[in-house]
PDB file of N, CA, C and O in Angstrom:
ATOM      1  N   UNK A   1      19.456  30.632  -1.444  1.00  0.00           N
ATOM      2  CA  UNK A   1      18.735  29.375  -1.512  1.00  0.00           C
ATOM      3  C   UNK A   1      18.089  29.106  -0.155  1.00  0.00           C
ATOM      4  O   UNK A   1      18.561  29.486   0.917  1.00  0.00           O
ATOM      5  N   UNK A   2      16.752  28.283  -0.339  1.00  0.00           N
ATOM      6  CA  UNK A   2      15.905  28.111   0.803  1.00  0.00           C
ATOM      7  C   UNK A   2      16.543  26.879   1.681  1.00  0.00           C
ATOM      8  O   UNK A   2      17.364  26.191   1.074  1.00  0.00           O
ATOM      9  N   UNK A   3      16.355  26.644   2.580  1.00  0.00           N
ATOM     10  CA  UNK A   3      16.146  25.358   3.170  1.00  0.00           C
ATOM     11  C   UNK A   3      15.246  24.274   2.859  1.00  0.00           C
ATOM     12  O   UNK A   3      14.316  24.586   3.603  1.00  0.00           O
ATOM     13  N   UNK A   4      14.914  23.333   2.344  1.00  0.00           N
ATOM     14  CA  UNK A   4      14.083  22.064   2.455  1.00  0.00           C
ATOM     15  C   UNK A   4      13.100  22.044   3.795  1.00  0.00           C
ATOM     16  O   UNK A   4      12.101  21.328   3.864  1.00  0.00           O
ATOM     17  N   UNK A   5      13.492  22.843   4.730  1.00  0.00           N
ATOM     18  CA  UNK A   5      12.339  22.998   5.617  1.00  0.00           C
ATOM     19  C   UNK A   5      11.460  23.736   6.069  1.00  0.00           C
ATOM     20  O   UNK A   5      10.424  23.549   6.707  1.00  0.00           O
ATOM     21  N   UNK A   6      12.221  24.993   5.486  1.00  0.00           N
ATOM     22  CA  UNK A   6      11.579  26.330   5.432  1.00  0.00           C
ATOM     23  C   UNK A   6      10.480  26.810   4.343  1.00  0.00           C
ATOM     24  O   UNK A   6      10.722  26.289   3.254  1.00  0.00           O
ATOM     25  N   UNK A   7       9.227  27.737   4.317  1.00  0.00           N
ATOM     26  CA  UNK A   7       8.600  28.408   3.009  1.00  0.00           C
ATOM     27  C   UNK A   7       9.811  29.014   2.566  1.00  0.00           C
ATOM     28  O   UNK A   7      10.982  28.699   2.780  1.00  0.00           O
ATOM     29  N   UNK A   8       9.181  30.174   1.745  1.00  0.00           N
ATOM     30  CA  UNK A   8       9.873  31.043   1.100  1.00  0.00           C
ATOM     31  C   UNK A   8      10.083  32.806   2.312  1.00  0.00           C
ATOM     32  O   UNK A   8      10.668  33.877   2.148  1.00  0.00           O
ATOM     33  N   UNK A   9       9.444  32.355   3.156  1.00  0.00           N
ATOM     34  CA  UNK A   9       8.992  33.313   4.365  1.00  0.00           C
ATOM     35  C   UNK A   9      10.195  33.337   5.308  1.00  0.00           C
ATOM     36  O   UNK A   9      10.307  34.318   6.043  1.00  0.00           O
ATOM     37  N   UNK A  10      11.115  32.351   5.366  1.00  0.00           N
ATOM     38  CA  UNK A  10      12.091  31.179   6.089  1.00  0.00           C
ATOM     39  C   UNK A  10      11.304  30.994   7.375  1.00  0.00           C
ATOM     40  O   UNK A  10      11.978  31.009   8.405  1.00  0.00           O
ATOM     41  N   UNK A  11      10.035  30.828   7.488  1.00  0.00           N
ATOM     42  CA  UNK A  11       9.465  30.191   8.544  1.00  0.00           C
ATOM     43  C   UNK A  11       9.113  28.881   8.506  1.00  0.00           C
ATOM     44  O   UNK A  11       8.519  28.544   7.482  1.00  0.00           O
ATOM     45  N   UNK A  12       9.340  27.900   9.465  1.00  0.00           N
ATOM     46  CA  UNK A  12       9.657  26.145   9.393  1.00  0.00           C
ATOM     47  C   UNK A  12       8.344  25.462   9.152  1.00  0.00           C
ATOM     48  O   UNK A  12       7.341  25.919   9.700  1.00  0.00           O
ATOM     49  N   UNK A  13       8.257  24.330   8.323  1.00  0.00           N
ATOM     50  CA  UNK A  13       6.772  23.871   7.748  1.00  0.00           C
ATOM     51  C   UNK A  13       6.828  22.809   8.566  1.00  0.00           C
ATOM     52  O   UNK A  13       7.693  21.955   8.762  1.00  0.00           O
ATOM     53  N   UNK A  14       5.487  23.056   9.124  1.00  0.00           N
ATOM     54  CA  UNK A  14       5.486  21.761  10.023  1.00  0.00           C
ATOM     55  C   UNK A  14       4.908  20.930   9.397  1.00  0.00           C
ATOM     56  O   UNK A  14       3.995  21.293   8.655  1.00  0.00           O
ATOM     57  N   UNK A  15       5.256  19.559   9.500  1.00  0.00           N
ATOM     58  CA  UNK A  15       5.019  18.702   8.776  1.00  0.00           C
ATOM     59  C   UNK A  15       3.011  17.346   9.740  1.00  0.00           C
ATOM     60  O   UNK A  15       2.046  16.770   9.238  1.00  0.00           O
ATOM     61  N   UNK A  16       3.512  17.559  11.105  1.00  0.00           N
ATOM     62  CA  UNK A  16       2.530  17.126  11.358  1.00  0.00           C
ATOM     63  C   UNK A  16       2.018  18.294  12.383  1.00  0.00           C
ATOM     64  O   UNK A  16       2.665  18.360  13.428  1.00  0.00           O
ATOM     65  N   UNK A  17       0.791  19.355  12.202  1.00  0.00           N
ATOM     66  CA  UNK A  17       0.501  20.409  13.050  1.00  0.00           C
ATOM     67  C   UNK A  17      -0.509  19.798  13.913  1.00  0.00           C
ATOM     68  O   UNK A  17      -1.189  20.584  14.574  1.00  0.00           O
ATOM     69  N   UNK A  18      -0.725  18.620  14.027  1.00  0.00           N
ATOM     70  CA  UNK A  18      -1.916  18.155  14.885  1.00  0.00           C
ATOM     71  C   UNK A  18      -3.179  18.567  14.533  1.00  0.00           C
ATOM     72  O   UNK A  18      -3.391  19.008  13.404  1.00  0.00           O
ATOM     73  N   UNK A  19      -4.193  18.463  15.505  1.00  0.00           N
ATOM     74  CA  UNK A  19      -5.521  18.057  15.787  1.00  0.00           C
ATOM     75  C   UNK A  19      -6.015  19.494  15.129  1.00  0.00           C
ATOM     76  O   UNK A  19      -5.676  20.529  15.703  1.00  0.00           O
ATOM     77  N   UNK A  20      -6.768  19.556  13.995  1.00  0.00           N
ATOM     78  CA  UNK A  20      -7.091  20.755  13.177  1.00  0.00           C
ATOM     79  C   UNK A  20      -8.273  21.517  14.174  1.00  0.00           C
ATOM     80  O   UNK A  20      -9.042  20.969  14.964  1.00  0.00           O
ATOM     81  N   UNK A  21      -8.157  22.753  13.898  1.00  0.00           N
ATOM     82  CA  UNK A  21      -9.194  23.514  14.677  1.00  0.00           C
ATOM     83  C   UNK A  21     -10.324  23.958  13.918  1.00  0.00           C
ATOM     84  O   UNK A  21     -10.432  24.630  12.893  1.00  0.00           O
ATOM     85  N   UNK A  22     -11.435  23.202  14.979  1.00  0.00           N
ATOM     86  CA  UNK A  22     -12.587  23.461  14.270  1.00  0.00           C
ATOM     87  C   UNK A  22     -13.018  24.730  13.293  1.00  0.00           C
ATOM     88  O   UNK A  22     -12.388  25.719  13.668  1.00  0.00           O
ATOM     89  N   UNK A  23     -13.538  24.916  12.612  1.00  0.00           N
ATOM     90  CA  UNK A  23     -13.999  25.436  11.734  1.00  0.00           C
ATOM     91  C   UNK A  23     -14.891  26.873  12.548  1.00  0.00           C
ATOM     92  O   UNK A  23     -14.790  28.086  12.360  1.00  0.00           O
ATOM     93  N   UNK A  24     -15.505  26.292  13.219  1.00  0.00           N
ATOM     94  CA  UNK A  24     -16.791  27.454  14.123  1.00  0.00           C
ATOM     95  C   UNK A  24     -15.541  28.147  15.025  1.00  0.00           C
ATOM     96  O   UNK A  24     -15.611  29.277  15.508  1.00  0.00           O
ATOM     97  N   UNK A  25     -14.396  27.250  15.151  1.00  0.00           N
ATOM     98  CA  UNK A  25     -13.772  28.249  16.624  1.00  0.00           C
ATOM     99  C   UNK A  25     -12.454  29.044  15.851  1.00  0.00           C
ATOM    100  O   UNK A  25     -11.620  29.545  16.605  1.00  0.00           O
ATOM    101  N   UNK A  26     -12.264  29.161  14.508  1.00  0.00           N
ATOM    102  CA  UNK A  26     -11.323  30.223  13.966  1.00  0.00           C
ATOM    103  C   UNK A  26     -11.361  31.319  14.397  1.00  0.00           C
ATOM    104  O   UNK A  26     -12.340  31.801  14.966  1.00  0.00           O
ATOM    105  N   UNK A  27      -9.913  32.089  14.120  1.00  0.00           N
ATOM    106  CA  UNK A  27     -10.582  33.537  14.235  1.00  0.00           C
ATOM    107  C   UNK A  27     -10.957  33.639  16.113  1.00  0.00           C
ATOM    108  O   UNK A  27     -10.650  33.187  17.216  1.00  0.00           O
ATOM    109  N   UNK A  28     -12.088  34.869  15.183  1.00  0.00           N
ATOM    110  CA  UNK A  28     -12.235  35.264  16.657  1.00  0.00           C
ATOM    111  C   UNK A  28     -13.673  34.668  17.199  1.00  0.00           C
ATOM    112  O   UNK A  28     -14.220  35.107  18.211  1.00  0.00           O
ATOM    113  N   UNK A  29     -14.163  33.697  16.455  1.00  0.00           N
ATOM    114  CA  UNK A  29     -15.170  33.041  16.690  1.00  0.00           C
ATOM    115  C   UNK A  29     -15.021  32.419  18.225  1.00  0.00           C
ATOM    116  O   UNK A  29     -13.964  31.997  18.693  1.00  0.00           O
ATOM    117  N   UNK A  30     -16.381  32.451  18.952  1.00  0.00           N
ATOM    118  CA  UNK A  30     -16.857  31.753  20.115  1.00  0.00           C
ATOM    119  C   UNK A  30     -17.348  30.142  19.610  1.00  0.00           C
ATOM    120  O   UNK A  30     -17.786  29.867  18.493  1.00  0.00           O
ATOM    121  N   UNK A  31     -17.158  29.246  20.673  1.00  0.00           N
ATOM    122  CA  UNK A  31     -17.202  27.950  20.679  1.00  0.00           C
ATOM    123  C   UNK A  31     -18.423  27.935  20.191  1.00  0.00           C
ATOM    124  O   UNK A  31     -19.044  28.953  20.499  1.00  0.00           O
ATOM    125  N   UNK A  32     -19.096  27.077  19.460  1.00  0.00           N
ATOM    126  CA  UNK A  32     -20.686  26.490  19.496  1.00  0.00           C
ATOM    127  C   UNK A  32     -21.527  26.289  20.891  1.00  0.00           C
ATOM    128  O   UNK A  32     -22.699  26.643  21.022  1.00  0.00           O
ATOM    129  N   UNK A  33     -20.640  25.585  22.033  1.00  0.00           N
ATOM    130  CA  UNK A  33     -21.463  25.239  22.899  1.00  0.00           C
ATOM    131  C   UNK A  33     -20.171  25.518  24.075  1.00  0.00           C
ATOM    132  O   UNK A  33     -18.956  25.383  23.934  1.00  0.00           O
ATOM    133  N   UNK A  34     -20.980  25.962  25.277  1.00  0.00           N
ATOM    134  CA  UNK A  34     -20.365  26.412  26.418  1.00  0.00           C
ATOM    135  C   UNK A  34     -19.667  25.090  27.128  1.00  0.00           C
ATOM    136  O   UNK A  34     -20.072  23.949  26.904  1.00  0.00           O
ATOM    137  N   UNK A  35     -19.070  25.254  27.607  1.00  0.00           N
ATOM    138  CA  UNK A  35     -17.983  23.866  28.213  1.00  0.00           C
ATOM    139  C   UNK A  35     -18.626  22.569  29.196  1.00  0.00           C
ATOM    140  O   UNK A  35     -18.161  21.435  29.310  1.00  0.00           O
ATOM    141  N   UNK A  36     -19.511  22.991  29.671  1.00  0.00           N
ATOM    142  CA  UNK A  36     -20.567  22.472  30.783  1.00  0.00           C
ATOM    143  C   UNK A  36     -21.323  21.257  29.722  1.00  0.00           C
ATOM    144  O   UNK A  36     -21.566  20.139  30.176  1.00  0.00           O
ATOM    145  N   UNK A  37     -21.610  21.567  28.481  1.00  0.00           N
ATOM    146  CA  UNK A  37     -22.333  20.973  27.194  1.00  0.00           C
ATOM    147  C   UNK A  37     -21.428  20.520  26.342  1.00  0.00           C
ATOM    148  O   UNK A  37     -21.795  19.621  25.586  1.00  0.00           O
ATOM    149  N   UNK A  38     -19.672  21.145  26.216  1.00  0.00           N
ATOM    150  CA  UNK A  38     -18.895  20.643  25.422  1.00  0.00           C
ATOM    151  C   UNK A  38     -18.496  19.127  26.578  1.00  0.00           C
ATOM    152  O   UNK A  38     -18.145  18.250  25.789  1.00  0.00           O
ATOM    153  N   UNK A  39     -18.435  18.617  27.851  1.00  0.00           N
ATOM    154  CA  UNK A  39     -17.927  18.326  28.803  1.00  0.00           C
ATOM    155  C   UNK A  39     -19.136  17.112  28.810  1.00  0.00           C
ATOM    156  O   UNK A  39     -18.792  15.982  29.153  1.00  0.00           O
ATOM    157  N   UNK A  40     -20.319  17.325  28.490  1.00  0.00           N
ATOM    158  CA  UNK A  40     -21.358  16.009  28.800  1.00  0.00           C
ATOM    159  C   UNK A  40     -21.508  15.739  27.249  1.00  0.00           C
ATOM    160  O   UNK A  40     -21.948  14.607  27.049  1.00  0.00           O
ATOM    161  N   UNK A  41     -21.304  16.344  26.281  1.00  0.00           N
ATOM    162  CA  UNK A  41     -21.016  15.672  24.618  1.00  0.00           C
ATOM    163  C   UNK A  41     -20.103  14.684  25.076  1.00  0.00           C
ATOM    164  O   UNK A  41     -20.421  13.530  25.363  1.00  0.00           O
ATOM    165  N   UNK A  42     -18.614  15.315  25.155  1.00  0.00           N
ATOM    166  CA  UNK A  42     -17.734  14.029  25.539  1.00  0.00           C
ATOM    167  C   UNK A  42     -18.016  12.913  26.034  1.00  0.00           C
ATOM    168  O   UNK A  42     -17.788  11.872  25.417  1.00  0.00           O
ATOM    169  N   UNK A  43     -18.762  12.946  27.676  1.00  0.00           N
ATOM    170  CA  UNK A  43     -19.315  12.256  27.934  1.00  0.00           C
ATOM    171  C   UNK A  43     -19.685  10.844  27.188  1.00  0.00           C
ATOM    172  O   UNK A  43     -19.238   9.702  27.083  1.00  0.00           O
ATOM    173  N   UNK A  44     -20.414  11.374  26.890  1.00  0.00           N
ATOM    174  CA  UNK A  44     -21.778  10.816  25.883  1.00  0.00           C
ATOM    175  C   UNK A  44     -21.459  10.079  25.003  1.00  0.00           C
ATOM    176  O   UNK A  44     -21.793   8.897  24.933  1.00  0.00           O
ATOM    177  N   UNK A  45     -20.714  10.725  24.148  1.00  0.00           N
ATOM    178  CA  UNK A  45     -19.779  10.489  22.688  1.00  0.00           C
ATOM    179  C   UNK A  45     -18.692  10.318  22.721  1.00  0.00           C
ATOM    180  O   UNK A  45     -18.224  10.080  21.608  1.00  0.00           O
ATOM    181  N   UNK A  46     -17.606  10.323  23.961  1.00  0.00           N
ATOM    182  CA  UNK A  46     -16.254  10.149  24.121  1.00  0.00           C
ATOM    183  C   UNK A  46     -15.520  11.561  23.194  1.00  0.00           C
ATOM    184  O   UNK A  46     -16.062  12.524  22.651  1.00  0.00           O
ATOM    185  N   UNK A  47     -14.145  11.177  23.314  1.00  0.00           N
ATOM    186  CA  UNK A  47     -13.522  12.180  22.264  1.00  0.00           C
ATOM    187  C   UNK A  47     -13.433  11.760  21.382  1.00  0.00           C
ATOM    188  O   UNK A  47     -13.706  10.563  21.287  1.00  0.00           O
ATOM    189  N   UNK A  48     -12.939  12.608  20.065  1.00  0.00           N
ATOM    190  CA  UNK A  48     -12.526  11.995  19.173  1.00  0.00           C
ATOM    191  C   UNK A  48     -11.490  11.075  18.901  1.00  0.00           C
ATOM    192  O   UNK A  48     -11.693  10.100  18.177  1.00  0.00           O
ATOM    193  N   UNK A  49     -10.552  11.272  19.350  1.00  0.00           N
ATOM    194  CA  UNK A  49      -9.446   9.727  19.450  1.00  0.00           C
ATOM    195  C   UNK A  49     -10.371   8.424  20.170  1.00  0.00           C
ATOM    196  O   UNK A  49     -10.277   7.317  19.639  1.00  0.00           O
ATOM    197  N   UNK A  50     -11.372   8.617  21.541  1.00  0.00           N
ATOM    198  CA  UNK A  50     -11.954   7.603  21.236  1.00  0.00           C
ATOM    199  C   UNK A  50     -12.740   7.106  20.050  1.00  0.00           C
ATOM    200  O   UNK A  50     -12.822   5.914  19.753  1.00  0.00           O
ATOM    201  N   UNK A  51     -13.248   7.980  19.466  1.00  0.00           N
ATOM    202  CA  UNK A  51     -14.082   7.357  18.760  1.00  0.00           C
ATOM    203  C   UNK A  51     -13.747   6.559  17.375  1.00  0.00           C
ATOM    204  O   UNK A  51     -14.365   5.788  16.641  1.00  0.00           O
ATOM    205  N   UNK A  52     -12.577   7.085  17.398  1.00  0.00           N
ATOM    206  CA  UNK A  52     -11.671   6.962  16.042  1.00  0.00           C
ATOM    207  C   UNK A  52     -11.227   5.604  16.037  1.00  0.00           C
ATOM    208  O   UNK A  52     -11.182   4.768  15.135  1.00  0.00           O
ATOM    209  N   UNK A  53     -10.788   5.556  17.704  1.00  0.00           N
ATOM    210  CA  UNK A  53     -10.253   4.140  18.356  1.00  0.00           C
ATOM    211  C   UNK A  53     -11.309   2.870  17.849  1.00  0.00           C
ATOM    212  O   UNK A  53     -10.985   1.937  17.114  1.00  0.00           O
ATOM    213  N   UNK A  54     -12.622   3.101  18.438  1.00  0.00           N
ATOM    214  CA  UNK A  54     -13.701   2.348  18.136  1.00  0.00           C
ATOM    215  C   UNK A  54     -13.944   1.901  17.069  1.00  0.00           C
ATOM    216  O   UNK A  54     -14.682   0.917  17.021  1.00  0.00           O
ATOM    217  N   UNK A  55     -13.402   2.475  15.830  1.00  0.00           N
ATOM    218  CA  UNK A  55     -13.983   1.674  14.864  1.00  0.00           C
ATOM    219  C   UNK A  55     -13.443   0.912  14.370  1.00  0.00           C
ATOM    220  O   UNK A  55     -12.235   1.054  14.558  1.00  0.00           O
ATOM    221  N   UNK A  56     -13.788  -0.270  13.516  1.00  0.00           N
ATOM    222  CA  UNK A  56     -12.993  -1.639  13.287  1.00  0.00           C
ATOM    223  C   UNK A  56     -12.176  -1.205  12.820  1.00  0.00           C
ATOM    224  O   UNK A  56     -12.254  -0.017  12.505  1.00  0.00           O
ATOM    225  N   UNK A  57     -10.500  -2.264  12.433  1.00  0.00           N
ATOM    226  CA  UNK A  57      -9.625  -1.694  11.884  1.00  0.00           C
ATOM    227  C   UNK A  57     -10.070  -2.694  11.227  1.00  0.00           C
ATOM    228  O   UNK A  57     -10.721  -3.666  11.611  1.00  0.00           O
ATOM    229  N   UNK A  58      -9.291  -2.115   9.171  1.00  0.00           N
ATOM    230  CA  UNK A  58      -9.045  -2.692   8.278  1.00  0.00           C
ATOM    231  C   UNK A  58      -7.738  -3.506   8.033  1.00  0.00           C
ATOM    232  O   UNK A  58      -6.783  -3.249   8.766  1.00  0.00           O
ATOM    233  N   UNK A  59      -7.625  -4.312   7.226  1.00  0.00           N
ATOM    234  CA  UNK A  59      -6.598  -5.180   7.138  1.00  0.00           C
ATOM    235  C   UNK A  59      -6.310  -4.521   5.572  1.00  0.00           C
ATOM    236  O   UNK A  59      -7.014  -4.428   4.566  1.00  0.00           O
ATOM    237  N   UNK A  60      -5.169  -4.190   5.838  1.00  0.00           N
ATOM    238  CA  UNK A  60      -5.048  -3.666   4.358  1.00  0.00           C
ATOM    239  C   UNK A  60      -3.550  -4.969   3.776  1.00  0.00           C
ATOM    240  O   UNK A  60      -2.346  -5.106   3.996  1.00  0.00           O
ATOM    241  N   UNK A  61      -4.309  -5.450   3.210  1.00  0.00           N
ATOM    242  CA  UNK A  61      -3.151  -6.708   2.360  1.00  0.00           C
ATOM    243  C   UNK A  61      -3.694  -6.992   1.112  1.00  0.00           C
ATOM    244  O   UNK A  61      -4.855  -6.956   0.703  1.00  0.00           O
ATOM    245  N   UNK A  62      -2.502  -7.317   0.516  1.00  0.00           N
ATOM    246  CA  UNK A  62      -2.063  -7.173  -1.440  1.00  0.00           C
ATOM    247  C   UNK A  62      -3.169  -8.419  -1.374  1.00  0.00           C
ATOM    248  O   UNK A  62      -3.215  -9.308  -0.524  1.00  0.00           O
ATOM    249  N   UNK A  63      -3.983  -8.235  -2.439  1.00  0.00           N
ATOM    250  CA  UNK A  63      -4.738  -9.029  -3.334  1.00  0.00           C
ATOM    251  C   UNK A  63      -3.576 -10.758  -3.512  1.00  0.00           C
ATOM    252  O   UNK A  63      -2.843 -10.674  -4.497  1.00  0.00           O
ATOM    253  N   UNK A  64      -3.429 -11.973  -2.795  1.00  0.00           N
ATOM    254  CA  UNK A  64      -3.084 -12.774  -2.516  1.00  0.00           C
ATOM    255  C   UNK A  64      -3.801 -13.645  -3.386  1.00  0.00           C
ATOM    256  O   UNK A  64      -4.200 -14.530  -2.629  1.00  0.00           O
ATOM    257  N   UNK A  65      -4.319 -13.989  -4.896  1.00  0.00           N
ATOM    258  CA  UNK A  65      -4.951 -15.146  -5.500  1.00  0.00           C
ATOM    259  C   UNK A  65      -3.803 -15.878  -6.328  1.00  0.00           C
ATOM    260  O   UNK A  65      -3.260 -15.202  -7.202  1.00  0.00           O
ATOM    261  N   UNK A  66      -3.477 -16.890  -6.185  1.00  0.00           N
ATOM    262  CA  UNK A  66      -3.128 -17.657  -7.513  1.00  0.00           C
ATOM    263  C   UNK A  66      -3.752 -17.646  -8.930  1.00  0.00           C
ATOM    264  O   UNK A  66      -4.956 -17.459  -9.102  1.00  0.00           O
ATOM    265  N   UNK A  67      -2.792 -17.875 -10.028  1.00  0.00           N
ATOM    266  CA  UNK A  67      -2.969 -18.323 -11.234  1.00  0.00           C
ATOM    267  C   UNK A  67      -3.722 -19.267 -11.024  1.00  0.00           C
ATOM    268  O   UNK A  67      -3.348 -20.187 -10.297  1.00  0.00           O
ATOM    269  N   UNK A  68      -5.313 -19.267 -11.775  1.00  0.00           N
ATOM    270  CA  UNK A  68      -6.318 -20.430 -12.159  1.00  0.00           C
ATOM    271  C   UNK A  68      -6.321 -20.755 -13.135  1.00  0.00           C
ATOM    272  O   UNK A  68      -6.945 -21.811 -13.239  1.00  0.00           O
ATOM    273  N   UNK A  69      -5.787 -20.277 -14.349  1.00  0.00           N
ATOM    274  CA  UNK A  69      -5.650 -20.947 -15.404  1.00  0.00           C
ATOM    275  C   UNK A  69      -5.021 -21.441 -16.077  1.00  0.00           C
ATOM    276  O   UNK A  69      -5.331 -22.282 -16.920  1.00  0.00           O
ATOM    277  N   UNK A  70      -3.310 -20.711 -15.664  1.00  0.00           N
ATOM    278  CA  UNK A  70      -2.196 -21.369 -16.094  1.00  0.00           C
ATOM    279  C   UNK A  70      -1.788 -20.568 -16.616  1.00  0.00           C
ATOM    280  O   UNK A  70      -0.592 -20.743 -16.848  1.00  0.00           O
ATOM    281  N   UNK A  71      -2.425 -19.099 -17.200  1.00  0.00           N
ATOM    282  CA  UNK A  71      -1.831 -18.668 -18.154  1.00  0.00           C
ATOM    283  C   UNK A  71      -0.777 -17.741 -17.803  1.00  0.00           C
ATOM    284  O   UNK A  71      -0.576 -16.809 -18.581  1.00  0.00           O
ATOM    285  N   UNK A  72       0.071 -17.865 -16.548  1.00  0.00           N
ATOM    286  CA  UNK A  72       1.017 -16.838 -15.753  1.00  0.00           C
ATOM    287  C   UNK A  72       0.533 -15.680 -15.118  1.00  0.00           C
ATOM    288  O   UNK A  72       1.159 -15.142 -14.205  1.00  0.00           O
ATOM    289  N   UNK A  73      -0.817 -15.156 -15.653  1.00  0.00           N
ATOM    290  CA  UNK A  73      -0.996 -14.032 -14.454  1.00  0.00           C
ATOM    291  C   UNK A  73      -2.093 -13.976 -14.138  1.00  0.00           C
ATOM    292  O   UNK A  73      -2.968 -14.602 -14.737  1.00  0.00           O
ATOM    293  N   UNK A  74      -2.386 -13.008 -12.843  1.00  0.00           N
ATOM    294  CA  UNK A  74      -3.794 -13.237 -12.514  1.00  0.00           C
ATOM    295  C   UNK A  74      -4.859 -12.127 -13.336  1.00  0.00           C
ATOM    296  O   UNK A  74      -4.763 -10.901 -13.297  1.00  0.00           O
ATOM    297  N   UNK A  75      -6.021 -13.033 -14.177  1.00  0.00           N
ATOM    298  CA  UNK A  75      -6.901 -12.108 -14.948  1.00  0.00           C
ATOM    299  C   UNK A  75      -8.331 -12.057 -14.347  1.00  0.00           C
ATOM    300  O   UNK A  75      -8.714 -12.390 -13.225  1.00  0.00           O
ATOM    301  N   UNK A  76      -9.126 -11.463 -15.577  1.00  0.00           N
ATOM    302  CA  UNK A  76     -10.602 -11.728 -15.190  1.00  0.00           C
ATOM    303  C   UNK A  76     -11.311 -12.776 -14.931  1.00  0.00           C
ATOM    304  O   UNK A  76     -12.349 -13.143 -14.380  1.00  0.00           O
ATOM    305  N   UNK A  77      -9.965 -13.316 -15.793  1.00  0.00           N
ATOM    306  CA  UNK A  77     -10.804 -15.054 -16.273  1.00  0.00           C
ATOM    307  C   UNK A  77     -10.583 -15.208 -15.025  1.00  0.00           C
ATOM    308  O   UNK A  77     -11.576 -15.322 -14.308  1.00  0.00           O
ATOM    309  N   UNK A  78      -9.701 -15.241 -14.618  1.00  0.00           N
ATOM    310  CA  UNK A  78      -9.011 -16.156 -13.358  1.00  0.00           C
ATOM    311  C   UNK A  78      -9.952 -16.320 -12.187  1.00  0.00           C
ATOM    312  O   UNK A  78     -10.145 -17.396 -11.620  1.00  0.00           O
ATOM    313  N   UNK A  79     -10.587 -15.046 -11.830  1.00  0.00           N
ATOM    314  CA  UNK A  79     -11.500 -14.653 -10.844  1.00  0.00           C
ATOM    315  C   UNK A  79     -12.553 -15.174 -11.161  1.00  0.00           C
ATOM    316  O   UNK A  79     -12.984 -15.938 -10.297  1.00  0.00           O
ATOM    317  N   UNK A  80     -13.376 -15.047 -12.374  1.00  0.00           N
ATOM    318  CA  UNK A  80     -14.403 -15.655 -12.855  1.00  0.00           C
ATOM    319  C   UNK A  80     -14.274 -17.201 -12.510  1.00  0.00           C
ATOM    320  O   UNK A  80     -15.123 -17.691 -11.766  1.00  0.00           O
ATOM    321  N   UNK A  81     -13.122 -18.091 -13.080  1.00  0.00           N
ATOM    322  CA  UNK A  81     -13.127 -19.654 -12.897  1.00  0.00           C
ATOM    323  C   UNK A  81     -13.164 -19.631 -11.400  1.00  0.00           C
ATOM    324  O   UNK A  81     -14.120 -20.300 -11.009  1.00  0.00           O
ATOM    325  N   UNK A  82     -12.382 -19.037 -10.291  1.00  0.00           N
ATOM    326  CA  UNK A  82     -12.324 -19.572  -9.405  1.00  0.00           C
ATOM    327  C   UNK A  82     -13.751 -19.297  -8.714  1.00  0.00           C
ATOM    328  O   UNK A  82     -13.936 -20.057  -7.763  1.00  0.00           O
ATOM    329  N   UNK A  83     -14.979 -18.251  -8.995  1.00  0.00           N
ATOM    330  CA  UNK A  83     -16.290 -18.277  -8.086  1.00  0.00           C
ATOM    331  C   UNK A  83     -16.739 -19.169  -9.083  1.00  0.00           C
ATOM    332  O   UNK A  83     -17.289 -19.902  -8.262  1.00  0.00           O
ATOM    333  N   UNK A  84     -17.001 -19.799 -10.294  1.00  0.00           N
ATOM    334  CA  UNK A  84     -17.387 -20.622 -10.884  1.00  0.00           C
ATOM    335  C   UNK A  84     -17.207 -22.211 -10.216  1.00  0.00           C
ATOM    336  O   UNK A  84     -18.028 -22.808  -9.520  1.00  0.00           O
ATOM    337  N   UNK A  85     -15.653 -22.752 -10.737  1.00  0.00           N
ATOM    338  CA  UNK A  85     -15.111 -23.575 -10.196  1.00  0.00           C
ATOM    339  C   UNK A  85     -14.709 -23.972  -8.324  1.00  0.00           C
ATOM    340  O   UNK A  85     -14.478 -25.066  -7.809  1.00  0.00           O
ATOM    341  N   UNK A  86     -14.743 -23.065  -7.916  1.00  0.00           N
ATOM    342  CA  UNK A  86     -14.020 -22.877  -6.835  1.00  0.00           C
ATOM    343  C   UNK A  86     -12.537 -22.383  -6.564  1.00  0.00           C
ATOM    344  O   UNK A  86     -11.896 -22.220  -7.602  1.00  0.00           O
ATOM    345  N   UNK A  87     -12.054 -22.189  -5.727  1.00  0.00           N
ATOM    346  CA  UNK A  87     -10.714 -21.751  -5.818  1.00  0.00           C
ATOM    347  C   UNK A  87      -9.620 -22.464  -5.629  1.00  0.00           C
ATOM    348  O   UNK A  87      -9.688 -23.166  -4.620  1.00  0.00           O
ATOM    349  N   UNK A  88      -8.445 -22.559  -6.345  1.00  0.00           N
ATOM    350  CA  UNK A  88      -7.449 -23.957  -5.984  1.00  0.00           C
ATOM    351  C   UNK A  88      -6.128 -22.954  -5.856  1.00  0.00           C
ATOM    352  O   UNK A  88      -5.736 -21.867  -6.283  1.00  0.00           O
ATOM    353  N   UNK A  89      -5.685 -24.077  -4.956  1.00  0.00           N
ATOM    354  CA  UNK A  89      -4.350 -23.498  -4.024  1.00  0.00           C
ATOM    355  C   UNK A  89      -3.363 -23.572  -5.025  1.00  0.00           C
ATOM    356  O   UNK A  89      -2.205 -23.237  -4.776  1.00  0.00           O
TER     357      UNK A  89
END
């Protein structure tokens, strides 16, 4: 029997391998651009964790509406009355 952490290879699966390698630099592939040009991109464009940083964060929270109609749960109707009607607490 295997381990839970191991393939079938018994070599260990990493679960987070980090920052994926580009695509152009597999293998025995050469970089796209020489370091002097990879070095003023950055520059320019920051890294990628900056850039990642930069962008707005989302608020990720559960759909929060009350019952508008009474009828115990929240429906189509419900949504419909409240941009109709307005919305009540």
């Amino acid at each position: 029997m295997i381990k839970q952490d191991e393939n079938l290879l018994g070599q260990p699966i990493f679960q987070n391998p980090g920052a994926p390698v580009p695509s152009n630099e597999m293998g025995n592939a050469k970089p796209v651009f020489n370091p002097n040009q990879a070095a003023n991109m950055e520059y320019v464009y920051g890294t990628p964790i900056q850039r990642q940083v930069s962008m707005p964060q989302r608020e990720i929270a559960p759909f929060a509406m009350k019952d508008q109609n009474g009828d115990g749960e929240i429906t189509r109707g419900d949504v419909i009355k409240a941009r109709i009607e307005g919305y009540k607490e």
